[in-house]
N, C-alpha and C positions, 0 to 999 in steps of 0.2 A: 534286689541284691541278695545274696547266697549269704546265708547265716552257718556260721562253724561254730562248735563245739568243744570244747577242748574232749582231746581222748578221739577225736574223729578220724576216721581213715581218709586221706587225702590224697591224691596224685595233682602233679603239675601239669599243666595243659604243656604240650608240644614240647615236651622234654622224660625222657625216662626217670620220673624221679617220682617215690614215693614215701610217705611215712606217716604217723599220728601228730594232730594239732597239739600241742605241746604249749601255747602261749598267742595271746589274741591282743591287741594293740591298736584300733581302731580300724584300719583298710589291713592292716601288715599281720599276716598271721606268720607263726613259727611253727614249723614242724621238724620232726624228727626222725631223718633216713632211717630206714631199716638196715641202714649199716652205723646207725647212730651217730651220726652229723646234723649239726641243727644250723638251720637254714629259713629265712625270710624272705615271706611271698607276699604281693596282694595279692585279695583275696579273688579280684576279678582273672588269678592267675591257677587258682585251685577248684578241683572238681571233689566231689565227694565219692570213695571210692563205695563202691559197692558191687555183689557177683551178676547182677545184671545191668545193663547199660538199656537203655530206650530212649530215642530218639525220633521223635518224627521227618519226615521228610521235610518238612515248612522248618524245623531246626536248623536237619544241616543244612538246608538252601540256604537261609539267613543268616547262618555263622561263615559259610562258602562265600556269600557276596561281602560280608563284611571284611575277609581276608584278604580274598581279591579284590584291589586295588586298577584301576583303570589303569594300565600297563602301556608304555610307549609299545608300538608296535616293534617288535625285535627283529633285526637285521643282523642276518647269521653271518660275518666276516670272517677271511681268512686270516689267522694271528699269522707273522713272521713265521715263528718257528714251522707254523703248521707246512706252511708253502715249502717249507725244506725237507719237509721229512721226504724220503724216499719212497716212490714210487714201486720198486721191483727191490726183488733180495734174492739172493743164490746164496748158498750154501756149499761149498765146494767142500766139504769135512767129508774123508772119503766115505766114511760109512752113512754117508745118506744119497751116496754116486752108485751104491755096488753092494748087493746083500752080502757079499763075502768079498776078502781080500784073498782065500787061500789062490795058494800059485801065482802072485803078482808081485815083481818086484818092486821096489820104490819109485824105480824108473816109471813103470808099468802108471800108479796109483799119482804119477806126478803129471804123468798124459791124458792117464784121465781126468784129472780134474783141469789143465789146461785146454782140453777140446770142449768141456763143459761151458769155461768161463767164456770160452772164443764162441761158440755158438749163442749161450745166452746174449752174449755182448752183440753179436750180428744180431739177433732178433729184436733186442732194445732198439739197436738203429731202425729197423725195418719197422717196427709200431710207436716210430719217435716216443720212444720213452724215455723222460730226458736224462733219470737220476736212476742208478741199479748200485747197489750195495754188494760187494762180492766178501761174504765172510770164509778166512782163510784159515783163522786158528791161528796162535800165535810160535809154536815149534821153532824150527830153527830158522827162519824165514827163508827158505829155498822156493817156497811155493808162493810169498809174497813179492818178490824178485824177480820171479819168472813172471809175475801178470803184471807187475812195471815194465816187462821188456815188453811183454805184448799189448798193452796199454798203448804204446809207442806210435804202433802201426796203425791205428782208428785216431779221425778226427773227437777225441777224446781227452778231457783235463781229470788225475786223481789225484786224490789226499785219504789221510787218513778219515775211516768214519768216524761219527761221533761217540764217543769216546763211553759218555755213560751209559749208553744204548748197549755199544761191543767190547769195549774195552781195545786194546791193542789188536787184535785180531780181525779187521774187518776194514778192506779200502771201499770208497766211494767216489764213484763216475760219474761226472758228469760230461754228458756227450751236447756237444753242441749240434743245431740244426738249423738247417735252411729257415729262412722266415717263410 
């Protein structure tokens, strides 16, 4: 068993926390943060600080098998949410369509991103990708309105995405396929 001292520099195994032994109590020693909070350890829980540390290999092997615990074998499952998150994401915010808008009317900037969202949407179907996120920005919703119209024409169901992810600005597709 480790013997402490009062006035000893002490660190806590497997937690950031240090200070001087300050009070000794059988197993339960007391020490005192360097931010001056006093706090109660056993002592099987305190190391002695000091500027060099040595360790041999037969240590840490032996402190290594004592942590590790014979572990069920872990079987990496898909949680719910995970199976939903989205697949694919576009970006229809024009300034990621088009290094510049100069000489493009609204018109112009509402075509481009609807030829975007219609192509990306065609290529989802063609590499059965079943979930694509179209984020639109939330503005006056003319460019939200226009991909429910086109929404329309694809074997396709949308709603709004999820909300903490995009906030209002962002529908998600999902396209139904063949089995």
């Amino acid at each position: 068993m480790k013997s402490f001292h009062i006035g000893d520099s002490v660190e806590v195994l497997d937690e950031a926390i240090a200070g001087k032994v300050v009070g000794i109590l059988g197993d339960k020693i007391t020490l005192e943060t360097e931010d001056g909070f006093e706090m109660e350890f056993e002592a099987s829980q305190l190391i002695v600080a000091s500027k060099t540390i040595s360790v041999s290999n037969y240590e840490a092997a032996r402190i290594k098998h004592q942590k590790e615990e014979p572990s069920k074998r872990k079987v990496s499952k898909t949680k719910p949410k995970e199976r939903n998150i989205p697949k694919f994401e576009v970006d229809l915010h024009i300034h990621q369509l088009t290094p510049s808008t100069r000489g493009m009317s609204n018109f112009d900037m509402l075509n481009l991103q609807l030829d975007t969202a219609k192509r990306q949407l065609e290529f989802a179907i063609r590499k059965r990708i079943q979930k694509v996120v179209f984020i639109h920005g939330v503005g006056e919703g003319v460019l939200k309105e226009e991909l429910k119209y086109l929404f329309k024409k694809y074997p396709v169901e949308h709603y709004d995405a999820d909300y903490q992810k995009y906030g209002l600005g962002a529908t998600e597709v999902y396209i139904y396929q063949n089995a």
